[in-house]
N, CA, C and O atoms as a CHARMM CRD file, in Angstrom:
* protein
*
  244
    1    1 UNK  N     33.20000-140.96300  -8.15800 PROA 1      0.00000
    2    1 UNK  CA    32.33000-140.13700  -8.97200 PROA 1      0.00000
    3    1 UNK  C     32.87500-138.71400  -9.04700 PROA 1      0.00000
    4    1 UNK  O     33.74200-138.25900  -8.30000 PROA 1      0.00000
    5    2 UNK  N     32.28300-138.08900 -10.00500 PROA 2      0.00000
    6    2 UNK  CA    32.86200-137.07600 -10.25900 PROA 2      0.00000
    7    2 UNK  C     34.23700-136.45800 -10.84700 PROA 2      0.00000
    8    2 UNK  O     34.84400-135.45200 -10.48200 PROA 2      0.00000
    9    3 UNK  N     34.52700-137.36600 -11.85300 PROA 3      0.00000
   10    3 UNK  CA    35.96800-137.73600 -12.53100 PROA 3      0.00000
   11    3 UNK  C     35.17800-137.38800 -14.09000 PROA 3      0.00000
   12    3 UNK  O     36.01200-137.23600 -14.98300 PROA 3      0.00000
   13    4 UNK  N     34.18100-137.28700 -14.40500 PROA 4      0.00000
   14    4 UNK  CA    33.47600-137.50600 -15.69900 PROA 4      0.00000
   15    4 UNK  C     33.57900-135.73900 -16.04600 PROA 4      0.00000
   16    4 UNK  O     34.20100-135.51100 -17.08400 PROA 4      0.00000
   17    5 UNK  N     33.23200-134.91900 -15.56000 PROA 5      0.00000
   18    5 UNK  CA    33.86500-133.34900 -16.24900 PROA 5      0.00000
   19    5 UNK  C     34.61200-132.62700 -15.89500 PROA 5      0.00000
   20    5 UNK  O     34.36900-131.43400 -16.07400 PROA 5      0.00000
   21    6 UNK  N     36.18400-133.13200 -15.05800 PROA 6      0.00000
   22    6 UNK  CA    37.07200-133.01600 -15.28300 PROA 6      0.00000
   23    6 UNK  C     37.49300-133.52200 -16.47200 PROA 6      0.00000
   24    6 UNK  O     37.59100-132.82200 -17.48000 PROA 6      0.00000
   25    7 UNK  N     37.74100-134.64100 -16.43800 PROA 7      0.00000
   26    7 UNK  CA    38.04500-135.34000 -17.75600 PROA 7      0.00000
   27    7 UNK  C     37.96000-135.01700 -19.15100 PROA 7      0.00000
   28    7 UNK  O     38.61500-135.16900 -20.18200 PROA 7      0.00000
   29    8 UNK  N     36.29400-134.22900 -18.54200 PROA 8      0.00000
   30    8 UNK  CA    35.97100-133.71500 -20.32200 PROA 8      0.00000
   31    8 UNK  C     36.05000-132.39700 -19.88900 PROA 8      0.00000
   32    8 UNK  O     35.11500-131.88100 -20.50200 PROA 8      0.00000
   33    9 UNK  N     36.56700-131.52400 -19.22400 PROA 9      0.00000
   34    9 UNK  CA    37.61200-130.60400 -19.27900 PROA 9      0.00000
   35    9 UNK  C     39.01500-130.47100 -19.92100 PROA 9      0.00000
   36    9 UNK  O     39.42400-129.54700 -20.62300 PROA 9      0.00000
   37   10 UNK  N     39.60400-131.49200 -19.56700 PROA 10     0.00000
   38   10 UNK  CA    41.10500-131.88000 -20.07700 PROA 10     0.00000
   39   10 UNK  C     41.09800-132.40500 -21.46200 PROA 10     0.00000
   40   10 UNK  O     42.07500-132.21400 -22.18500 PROA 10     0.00000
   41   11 UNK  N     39.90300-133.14900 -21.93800 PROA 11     0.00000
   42   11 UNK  CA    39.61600-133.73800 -23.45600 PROA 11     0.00000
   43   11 UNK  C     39.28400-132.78200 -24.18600 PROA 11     0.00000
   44   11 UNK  O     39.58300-132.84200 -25.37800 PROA 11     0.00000
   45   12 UNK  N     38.55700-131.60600 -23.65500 PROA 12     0.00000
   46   12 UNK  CA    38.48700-130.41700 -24.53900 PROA 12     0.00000
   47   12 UNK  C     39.87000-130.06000 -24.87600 PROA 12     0.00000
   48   12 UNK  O     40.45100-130.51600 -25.86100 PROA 12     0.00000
   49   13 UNK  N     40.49000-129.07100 -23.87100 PROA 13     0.00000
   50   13 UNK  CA    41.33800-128.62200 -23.63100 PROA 13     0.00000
   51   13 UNK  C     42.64800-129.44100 -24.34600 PROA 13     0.00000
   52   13 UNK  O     43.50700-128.82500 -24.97600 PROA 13     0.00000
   53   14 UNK  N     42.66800-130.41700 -24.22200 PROA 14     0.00000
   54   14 UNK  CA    44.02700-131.41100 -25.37500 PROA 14     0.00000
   55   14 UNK  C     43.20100-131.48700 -26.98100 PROA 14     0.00000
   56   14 UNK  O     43.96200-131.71700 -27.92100 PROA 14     0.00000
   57   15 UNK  N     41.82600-131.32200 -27.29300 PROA 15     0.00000
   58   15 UNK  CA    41.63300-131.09300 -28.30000 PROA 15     0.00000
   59   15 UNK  C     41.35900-129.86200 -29.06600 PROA 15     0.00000
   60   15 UNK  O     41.10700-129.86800 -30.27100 PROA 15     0.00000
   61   16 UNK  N     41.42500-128.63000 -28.20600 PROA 16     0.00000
   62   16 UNK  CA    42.11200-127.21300 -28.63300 PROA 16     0.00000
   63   16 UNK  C     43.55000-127.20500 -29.32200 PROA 16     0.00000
   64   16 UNK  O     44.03300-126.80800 -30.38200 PROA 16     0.00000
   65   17 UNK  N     43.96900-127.83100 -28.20200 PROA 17     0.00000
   66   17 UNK  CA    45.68700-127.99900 -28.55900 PROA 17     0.00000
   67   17 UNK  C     46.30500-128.51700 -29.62100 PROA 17     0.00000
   68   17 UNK  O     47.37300-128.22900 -30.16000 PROA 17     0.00000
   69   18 UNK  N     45.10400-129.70600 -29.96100 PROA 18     0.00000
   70   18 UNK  CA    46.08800-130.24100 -31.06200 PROA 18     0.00000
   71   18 UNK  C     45.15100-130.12900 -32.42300 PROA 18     0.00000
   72   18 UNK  O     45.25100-130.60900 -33.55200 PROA 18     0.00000
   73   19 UNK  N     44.47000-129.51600 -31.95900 PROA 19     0.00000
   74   19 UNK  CA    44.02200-128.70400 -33.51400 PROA 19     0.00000
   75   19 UNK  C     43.87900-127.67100 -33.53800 PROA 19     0.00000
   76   19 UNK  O     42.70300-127.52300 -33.87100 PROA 19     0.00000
   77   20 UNK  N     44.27900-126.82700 -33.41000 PROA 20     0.00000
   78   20 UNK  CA    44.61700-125.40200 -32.99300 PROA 20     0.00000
   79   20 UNK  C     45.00800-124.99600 -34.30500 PROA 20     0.00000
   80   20 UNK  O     45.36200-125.82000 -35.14800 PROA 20     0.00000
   81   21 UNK  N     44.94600-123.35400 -34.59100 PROA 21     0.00000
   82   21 UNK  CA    45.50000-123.02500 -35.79000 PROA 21     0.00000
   83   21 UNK  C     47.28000-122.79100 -35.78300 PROA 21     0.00000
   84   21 UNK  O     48.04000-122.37100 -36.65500 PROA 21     0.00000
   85   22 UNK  N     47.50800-123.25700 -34.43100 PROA 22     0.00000
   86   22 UNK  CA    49.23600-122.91000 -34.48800 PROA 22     0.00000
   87   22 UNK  C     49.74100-121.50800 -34.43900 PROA 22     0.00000
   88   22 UNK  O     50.91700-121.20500 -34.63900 PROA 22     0.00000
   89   23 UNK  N     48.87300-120.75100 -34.18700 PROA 23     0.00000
   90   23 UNK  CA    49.48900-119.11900 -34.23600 PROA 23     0.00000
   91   23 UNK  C     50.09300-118.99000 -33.33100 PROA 23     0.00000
   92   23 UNK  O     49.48300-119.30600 -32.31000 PROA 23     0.00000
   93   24 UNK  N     51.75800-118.41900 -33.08800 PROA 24     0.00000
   94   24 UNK  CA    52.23000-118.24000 -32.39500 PROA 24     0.00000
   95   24 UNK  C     52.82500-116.93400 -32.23600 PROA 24     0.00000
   96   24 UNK  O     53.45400-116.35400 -33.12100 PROA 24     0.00000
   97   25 UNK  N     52.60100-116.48500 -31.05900 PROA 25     0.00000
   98   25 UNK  CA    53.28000-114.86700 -30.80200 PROA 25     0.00000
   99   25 UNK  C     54.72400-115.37900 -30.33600 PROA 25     0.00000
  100   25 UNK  O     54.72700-116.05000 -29.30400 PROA 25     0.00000
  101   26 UNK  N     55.97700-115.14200 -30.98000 PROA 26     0.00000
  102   26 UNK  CA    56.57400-115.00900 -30.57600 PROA 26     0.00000
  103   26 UNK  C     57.54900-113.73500 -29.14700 PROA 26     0.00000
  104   26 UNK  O     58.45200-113.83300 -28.31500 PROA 26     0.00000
  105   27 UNK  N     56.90300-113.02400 -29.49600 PROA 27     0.00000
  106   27 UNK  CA    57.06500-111.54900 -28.47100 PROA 27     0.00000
  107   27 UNK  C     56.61700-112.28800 -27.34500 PROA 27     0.00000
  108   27 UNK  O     57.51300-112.46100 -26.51900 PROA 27     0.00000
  109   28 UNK  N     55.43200-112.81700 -27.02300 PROA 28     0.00000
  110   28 UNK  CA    54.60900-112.81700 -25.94300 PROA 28     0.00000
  111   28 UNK  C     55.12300-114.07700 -25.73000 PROA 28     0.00000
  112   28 UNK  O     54.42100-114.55500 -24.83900 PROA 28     0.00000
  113   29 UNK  N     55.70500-114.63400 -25.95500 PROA 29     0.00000
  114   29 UNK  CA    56.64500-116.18500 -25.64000 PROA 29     0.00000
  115   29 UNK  C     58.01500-115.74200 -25.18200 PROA 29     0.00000
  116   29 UNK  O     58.52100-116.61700 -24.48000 PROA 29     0.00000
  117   30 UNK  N     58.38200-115.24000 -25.25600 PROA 30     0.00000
  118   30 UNK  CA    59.83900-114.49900 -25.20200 PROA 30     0.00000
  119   30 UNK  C     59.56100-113.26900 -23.80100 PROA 30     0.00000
  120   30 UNK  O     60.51300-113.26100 -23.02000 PROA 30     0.00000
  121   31 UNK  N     58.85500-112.66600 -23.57400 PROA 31     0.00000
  122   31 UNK  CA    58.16000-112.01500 -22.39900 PROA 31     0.00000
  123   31 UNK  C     57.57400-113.28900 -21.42700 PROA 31     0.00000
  124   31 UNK  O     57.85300-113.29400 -20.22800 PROA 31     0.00000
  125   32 UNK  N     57.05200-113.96700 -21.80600 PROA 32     0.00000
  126   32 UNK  CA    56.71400-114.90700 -20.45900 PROA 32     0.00000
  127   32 UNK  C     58.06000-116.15900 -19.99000 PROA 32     0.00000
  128   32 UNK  O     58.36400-116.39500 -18.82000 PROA 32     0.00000
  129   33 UNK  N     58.49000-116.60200 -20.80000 PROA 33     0.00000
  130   33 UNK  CA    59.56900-117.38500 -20.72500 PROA 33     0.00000
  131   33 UNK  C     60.79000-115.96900 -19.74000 PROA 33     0.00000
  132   33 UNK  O     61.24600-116.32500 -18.65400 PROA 33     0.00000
  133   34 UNK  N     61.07900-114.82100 -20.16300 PROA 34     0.00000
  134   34 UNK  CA    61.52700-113.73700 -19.60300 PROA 34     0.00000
  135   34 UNK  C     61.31900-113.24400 -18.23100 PROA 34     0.00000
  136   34 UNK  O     62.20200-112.53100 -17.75500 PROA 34     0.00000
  137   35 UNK  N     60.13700-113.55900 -17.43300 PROA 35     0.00000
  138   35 UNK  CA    59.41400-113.26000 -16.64700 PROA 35     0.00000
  139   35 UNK  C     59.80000-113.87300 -15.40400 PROA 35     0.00000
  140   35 UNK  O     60.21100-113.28100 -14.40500 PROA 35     0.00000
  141   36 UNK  N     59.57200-115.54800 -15.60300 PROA 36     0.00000
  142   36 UNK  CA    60.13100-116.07600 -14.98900 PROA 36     0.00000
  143   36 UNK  C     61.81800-117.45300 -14.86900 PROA 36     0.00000
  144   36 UNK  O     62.12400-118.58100 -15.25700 PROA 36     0.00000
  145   37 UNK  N     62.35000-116.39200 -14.13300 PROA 37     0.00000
  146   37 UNK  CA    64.15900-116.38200 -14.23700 PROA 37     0.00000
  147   37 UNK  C     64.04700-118.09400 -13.87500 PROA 37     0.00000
  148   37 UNK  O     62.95000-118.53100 -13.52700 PROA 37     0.00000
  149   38 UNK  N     64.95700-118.80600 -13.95400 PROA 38     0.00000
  150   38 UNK  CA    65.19200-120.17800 -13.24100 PROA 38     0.00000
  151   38 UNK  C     65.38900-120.69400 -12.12600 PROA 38     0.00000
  152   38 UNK  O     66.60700-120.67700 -11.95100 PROA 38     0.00000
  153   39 UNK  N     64.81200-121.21000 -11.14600 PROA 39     0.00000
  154   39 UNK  CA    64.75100-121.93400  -9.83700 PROA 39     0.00000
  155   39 UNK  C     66.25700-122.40300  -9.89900 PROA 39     0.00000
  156   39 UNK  O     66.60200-123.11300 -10.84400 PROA 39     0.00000
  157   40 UNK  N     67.30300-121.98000  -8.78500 PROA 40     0.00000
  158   40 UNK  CA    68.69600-122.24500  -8.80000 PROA 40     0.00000
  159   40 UNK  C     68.37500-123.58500  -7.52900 PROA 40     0.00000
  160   40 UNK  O     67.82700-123.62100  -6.42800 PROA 40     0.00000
  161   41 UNK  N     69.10400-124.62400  -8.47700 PROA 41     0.00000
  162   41 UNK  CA    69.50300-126.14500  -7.69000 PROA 41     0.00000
  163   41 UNK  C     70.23400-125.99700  -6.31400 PROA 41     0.00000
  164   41 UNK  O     71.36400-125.58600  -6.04700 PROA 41     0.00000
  165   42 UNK  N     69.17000-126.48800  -5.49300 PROA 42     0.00000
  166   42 UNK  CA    69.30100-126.97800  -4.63300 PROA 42     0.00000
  167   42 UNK  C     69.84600-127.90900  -3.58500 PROA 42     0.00000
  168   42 UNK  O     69.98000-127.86100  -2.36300 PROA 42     0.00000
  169   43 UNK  N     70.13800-128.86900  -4.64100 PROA 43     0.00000
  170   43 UNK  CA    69.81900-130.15400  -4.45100 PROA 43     0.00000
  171   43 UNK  C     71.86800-130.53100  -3.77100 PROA 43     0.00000
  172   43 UNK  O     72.92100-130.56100  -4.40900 PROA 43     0.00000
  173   44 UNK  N     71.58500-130.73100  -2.33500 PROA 44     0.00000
  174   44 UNK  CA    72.83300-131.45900  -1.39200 PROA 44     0.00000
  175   44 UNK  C     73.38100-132.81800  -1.81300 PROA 44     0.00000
  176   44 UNK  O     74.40900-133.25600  -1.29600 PROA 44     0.00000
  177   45 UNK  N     72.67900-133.51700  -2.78600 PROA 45     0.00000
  178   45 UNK  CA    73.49200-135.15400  -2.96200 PROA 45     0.00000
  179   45 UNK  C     74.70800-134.76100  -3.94100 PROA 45     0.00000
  180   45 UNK  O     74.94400-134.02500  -4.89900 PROA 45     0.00000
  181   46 UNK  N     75.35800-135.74600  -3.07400 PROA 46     0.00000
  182   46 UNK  CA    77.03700-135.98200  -3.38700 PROA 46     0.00000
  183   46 UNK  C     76.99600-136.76700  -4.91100 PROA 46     0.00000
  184   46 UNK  O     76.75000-137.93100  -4.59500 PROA 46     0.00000
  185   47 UNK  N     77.11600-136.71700  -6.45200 PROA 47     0.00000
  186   47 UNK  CA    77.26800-137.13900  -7.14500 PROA 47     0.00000
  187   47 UNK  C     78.15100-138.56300  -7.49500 PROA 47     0.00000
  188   47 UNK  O     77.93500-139.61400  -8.09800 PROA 47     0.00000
  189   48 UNK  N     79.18000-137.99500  -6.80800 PROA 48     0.00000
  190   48 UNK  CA    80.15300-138.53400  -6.89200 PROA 48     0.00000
  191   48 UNK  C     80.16200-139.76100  -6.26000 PROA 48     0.00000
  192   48 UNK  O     80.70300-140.76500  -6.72400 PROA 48     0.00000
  193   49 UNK  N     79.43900-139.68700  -4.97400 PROA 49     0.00000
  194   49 UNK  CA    79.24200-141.36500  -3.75800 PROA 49     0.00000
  195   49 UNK  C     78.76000-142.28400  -4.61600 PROA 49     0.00000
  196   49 UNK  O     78.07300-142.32500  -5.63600 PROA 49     0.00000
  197   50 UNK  N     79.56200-143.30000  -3.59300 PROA 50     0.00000
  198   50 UNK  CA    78.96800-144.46200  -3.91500 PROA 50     0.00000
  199   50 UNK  C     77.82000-145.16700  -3.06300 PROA 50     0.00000
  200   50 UNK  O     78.07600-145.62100  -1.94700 PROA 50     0.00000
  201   51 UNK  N     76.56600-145.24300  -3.61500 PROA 51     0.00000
  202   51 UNK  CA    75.31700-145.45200  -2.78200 PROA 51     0.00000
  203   51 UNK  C     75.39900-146.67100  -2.19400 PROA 51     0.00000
  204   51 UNK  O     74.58900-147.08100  -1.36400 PROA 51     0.00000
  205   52 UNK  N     76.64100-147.45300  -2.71500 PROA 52     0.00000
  206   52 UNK  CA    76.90700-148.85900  -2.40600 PROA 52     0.00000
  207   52 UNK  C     77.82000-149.33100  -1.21900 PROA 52     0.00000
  208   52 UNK  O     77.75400-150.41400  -0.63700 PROA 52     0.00000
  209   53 UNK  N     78.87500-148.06600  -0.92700 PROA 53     0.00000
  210   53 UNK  CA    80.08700-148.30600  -0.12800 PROA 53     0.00000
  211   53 UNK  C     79.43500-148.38800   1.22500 PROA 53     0.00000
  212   53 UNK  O     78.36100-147.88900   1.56100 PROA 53     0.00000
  213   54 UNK  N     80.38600-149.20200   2.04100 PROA 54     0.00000
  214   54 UNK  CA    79.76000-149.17200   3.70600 PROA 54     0.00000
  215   54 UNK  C     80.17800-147.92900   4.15300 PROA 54     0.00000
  216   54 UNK  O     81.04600-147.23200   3.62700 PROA 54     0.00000
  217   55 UNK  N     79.55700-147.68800   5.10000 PROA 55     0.00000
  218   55 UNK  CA    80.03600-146.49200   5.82500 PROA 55     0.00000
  219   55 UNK  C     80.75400-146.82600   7.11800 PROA 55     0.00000
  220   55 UNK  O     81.38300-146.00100   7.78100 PROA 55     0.00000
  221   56 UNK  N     80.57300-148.38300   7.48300 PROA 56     0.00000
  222   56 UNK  CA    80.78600-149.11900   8.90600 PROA 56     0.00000
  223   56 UNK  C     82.68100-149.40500   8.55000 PROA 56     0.00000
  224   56 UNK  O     83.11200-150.53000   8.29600 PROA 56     0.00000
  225   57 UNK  N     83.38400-148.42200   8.59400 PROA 57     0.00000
  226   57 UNK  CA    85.11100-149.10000   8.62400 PROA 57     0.00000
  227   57 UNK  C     85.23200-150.18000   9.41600 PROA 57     0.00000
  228   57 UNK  O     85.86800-151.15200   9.00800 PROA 57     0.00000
  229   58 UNK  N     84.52700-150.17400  10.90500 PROA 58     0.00000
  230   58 UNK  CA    84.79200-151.30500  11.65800 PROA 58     0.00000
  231   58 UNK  C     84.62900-152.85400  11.09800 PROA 58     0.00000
  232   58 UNK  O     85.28000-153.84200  11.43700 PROA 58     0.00000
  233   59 UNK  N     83.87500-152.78500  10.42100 PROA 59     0.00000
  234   59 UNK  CA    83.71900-154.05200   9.64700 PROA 59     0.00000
  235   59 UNK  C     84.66500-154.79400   8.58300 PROA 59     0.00000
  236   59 UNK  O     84.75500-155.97000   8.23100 PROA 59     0.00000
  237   60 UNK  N     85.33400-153.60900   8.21600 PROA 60     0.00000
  238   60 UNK  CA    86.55500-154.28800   7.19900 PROA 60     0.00000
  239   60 UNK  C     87.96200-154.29000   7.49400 PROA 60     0.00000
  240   60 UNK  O     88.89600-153.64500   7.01800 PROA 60     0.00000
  241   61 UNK  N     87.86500-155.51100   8.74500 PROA 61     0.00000
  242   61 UNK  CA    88.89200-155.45000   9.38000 PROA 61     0.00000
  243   61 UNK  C     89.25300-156.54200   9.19600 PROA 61     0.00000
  244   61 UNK  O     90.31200-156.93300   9.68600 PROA 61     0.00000
């Protein structure tokens, strides 16, 4: 319970959106997109591996 006005929170809110008059500030799109710079990747996985290869040499003997 309690899923019923959220819901019709979000059903409003997607039906603002898509009937909306479309006015767009470009300035104020260009200032917020500006604002915040890009989260620099993180991310340690090896591209290149193979997720498949053994890692056990002893075995391929």
């Amino acid at each position: 319970m309690g899923r019923g006005r959220a819901k019709a929170k979000q059903t409003k809110v997607a039906r603002e959106l898509k009937y909306s008059s479309g006015s767009l500030d470009p300035d104020r799109l260009k200032a917020e997109l500006a604002a915040s710079p890009p989260a620099p990747s993180t991310s340690t996985v090896d591209v290149d591996a193979d997720p498949y290869a053994d890692d056990d040499e002893d075995d391929a003997r």
